[in-house]
C-alpha positions in Angstrom: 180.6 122.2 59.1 177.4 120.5 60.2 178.0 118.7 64.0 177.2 114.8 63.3 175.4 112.9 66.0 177.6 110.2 67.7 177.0 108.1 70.9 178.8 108.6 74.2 178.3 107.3 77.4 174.7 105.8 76.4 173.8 108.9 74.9 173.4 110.5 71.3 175.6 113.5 71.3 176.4 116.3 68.4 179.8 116.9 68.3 182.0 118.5 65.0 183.4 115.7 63.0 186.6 118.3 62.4 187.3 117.5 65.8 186.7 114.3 66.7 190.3 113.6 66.4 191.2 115.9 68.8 188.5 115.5 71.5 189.3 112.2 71.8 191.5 112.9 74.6 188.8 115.3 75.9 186.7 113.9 78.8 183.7 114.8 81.1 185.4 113.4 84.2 182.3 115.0 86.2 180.1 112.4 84.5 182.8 109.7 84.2 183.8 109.2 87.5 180.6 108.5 89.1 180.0 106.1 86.4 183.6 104.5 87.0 182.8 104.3 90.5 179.2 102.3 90.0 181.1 99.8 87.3 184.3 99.0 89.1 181.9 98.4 92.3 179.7 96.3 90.6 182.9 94.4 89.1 184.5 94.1 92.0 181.5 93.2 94.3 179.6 90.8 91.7 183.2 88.9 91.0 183.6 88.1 94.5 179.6 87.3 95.3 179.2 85.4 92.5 181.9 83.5 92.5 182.0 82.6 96.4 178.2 81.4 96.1 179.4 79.2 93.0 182.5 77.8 95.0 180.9 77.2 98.3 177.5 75.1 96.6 179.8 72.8 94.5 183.1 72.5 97.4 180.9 71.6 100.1 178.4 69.0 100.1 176.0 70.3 102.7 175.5 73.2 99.9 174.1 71.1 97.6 169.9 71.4 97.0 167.9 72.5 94.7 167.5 75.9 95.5 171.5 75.9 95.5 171.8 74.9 91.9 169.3 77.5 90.9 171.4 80.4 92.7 174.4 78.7 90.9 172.9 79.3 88.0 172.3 82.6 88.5 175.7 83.7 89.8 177.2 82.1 86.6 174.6 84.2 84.2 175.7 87.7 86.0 179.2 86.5 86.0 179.2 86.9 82.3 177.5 90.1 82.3 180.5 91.2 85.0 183.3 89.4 83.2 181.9 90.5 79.4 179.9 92.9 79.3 181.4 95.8 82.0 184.8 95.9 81.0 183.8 96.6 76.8 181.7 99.2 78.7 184.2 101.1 80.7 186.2 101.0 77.4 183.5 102.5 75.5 183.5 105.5 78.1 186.7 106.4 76.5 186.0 106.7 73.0 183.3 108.9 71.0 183.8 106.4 68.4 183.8 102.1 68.3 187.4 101.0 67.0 186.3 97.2 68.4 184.7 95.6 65.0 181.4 94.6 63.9 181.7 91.3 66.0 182.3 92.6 69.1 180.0 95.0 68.7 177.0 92.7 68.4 178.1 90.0 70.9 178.7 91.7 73.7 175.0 92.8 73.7 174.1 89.5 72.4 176.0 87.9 75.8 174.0 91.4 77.6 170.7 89.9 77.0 171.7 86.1 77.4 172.6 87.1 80.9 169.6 89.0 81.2 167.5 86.5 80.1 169.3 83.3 81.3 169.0 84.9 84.9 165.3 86.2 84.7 164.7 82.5 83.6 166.6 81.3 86.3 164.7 83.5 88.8 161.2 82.3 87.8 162.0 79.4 88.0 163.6 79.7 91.8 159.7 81.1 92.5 157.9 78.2 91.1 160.4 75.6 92.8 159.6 77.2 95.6 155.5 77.8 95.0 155.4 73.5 94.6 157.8 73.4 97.6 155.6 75.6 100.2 152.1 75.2 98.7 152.4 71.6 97.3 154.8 70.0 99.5 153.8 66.3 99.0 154.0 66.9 95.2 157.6 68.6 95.5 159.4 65.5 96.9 159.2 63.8 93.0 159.6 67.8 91.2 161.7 68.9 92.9 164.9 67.0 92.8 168.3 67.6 92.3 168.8 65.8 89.2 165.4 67.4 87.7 166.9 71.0 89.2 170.3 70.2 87.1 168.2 69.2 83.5 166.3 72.3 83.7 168.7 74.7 84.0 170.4 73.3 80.9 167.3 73.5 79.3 167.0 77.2 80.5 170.7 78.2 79.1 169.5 76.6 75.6 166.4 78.8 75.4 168.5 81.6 76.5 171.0 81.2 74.3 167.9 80.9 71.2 165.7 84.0 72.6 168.9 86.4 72.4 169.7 85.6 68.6 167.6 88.5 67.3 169.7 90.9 69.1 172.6 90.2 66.5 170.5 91.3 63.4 169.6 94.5 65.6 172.9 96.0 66.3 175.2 97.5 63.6 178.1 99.7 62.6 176.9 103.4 61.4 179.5 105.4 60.2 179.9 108.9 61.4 182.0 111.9 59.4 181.0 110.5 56.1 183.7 113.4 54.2 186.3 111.7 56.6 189.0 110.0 54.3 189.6 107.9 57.7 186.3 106.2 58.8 184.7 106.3 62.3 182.0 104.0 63.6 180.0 103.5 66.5 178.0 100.8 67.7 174.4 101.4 67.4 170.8 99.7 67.4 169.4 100.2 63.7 167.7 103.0 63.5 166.5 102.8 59.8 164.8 99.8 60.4 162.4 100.9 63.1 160.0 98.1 62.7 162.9 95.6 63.8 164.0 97.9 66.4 160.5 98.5 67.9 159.9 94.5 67.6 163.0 94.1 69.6 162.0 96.2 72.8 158.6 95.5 72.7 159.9 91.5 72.2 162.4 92.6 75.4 160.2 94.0 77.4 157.6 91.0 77.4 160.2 88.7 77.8 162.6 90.2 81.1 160.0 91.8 83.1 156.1 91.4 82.2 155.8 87.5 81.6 158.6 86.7 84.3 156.7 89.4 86.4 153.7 88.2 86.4 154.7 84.6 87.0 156.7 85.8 90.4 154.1 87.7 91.8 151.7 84.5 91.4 153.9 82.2 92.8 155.2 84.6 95.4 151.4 85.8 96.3 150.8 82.3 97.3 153.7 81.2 99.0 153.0 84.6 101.0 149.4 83.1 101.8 150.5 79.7 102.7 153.6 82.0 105.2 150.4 83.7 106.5 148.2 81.0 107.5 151.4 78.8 108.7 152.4 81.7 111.1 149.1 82.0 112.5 149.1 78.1 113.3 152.5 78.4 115.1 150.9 81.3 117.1 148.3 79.1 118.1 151.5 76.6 119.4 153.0 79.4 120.9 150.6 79.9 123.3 151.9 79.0 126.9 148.9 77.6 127.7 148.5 74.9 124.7 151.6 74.1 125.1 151.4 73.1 128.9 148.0 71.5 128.3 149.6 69.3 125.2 152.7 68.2 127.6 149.8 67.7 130.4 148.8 64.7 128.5 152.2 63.0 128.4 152.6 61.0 132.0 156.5 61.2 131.6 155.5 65.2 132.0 153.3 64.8 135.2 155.7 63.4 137.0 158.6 65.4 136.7 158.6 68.8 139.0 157.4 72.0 138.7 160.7 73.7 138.0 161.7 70.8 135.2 157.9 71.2 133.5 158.2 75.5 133.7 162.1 75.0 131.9 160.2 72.4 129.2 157.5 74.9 129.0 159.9 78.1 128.2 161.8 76.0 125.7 159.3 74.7 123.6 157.8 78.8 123.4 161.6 79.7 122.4 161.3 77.0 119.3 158.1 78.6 118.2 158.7 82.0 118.2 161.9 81.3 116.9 160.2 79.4 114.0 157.7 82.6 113.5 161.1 84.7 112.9 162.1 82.8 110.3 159.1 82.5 108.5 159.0 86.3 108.9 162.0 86.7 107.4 161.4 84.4 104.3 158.3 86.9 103.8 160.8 89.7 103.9 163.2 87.9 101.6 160.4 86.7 98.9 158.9 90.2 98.9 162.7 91.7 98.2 163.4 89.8 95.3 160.6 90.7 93.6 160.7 94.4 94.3 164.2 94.8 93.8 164.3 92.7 90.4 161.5 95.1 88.9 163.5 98.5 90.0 166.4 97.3 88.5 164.9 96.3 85.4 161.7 98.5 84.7 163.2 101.7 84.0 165.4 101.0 81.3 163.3 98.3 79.7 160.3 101.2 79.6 163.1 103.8 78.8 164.3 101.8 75.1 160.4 101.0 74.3 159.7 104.0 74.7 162.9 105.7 72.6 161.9 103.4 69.7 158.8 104.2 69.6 159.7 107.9 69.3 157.8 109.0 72.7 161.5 109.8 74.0 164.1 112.0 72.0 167.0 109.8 70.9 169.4 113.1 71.3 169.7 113.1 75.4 170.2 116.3 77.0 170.7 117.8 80.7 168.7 115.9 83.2 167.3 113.2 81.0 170.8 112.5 80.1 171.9 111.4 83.4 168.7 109.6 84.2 169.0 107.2 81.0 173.2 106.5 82.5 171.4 105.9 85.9 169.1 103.4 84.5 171.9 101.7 82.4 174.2 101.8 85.7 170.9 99.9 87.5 170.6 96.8 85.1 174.3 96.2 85.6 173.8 96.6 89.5 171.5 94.3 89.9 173.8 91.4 88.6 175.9 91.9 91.8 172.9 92.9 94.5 171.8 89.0 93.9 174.8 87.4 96.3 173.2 90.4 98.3 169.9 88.5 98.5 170.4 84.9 98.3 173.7 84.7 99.8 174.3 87.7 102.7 170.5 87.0 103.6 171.4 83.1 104.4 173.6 82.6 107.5 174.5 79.5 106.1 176.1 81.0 103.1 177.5 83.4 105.2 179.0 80.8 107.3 180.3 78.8 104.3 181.9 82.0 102.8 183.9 82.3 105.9 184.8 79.0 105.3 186.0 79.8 102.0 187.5 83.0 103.2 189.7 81.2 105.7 187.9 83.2 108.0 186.6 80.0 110.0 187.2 76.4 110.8 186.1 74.2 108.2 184.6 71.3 111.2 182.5 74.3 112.8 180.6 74.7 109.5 179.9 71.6 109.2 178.7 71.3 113.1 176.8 74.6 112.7 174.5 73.6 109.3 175.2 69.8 109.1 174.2 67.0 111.7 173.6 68.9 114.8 170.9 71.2 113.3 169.9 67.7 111.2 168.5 66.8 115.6 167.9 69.9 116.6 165.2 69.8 113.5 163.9 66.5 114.3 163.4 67.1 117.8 161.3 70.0 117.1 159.1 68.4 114.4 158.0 65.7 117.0 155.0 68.6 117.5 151.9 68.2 115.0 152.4 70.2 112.0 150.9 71.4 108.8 153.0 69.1 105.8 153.5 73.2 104.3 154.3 74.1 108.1 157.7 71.5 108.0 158.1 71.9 104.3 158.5 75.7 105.1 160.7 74.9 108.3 163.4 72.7 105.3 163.0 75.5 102.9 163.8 78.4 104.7 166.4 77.3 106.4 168.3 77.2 103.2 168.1 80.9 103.0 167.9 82.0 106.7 169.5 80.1 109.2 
């Protein structure tokens, strides 16, 4: 009898339809339990991230800006890859065939690439929010609002929800051991029509990494620049000297003593450089979004366009095998590295997960990242600055501090 090609584990397998019956209970545990491993950590570790970073913007009020909405928005689009999507994929691990119906079968990849689009959306638009909010501060104050934040990320889930409809004419139900009297299915992209199929990862690719890409690295080059030339002017401020020569002029300075002046002196030079470190880090944090968002993404996207357009075998084998599971593993990792990024990264998130957490008092968050900081901010701006300079100062501090 002739073996008949079936899917497993995100790979096209041949396996004797005489015993597809019986091999159902057979399973490669060396390649499921790695796999296992990845998904329940990504469950487990997204649910949590995501959901704390959704809790903590809406319970506490001092959460709420723009760049908080945005991330909202995000953690909700990779909650329904977690909540959807992994579970229908562990599931799948278990079967050589689909027993789940043609209507699962195409919406849970249609809710696959909602969430995939909805959140690349979501993430270009956190780098152009934040390219008006460094570069063109003055102009940011009437964009970038909270109201204005709220309409467009309604009008990013529409578009979402629009761009993934072709993925429900792609996807089908092939059968598989045709002389079967009892019929077997699986889940597959269509195949026959490679036009459609070669439309749709081409149409993928452009859409979740080159156009979103492209836009980051623009916005994210300058914002860099503007970083740059702001860390070289609070250098400049840093500098023990300017700073004694810029208190020299104040008459309320002069007259105090030389201990008082040398303790002014030291504190203002701790303020800088402490400003400088978190401009450093914002640099670090812009650069790892970008970076991380294209190695989580890249490889499978390249690895589909290139399968539909024949330069890849469609029958995986040995090593290629495991690298095309490693790449699927990657695009569901990345929905729970975000909280990683935008919340771990921030120590007011952490602070407000604690919070949450009942790890901490509720009134020393709010004395930490409400009013206090609110002077403490104030008192340090009374220095001439670049508009970008304190625009920077407002932004990061959302992330860093």
């Amino acid at each position: 009898m002739e073996p008949t090609e079936v899917h497993y584990n995100g790979t096209t397998e041949k396996i004797d339809t005489d015993e597809i019956d019986t091999n159902n209970s057979i399973f490669y545990w060396a390649e499921l339990i790695p796999t296992l491993i990845v998904y329940g950590f990504s469950f487990i570790l997204g649910l949590t991230g995501n959901g704390l970073i959704i809790f903590t913007t809406f319970r506490y009020r001092r959460m709420h800006s723009v760049t908080n909405i945005f991330l909202s928005s995000l953690a909700s689009s990779d909650l329904l890859l977690i909540i959807f999507c992994i579970p229908v994929k562990v599931a799948k691990l278990f079967s050589y065939t689909w027993t789940m119906g043609l209507f699962l079968c195409r919406s849970i990849h249609y809710m696959q690439n909602l969430s995939t689009i909805c959140s690349v959306l979501t993430l270009t638009a956190i780098s152009i929010e934040r390219y008006y909010a460094i570069v063109h501060p003055v102009r940011s104050k009437y964009i970038c609002t909270l109201r204005q934040a709220k309409s467009i990320i309604i009008v990013i889930w529409v578009i979402s929800i629009l761009l993934a409809v072709p993925t429900l004419v792609l996807w089908h139900l092939e059968r598989v051991g045709p002389h079967y009297e009892e019929k077997f299915y699986w889940c597959l992209r269509n195949a026959s029509n490679e036009a459609l199929w070669k439309f749709h990862e081409l149409y993928l690719l452009l859409l979740i990494l080159v156009i979103p890409f492209s836009i980051m690295t623009y916005s994210y080059t300058f914002i860099c620049w503007e970083v740059w030339k702001v860390m070289e002017h609070r250098r400049v401020m840093c500098n023990d000297q300017f700073l004694e020569q810029k208190l020299a002029s104040c008459s309320s300075y002069i007259n105090q003593p030389r201990q008082v002046r040398t303790k002014k002196i030291r504190s203002e030079v701790k303020n800088c450089r402490d400003d400088t470190t978190t401009v450093k880090q914002v640099i670090y944090m812009l650069v790892t979004v970008v970076l991380l968002f294209a190695v989580c993404w890249t490889p499978i996207l390249i690895d589909n366009i290139l399968t539909a357009y024949n330069v890849l075998d469609h029958q995986r084998t040995g090593i290629s095998k495991y690298t095309l599971s490693a790449f699927h593993l990657m695009s569901y990792f990345s929905s729970c590295i975000n909280p990683i990024i935008y919340g771990f990264m921030s120590k007011t998130f952490r602070e407000s997960f604690k919070v949450a957490l009942c790890c901490s008092k509720e009134k020393a968050f709010i004395h930490r990242t409400g009013s206090s900081y609110s002077v403490k901010y104030i008192s340090r701006s009374s220095q001439t600055r670049t508009t970008a300079d304190i625009r920077l100062r407002q932004e990061s501090s959302v992330f860093i501090t």
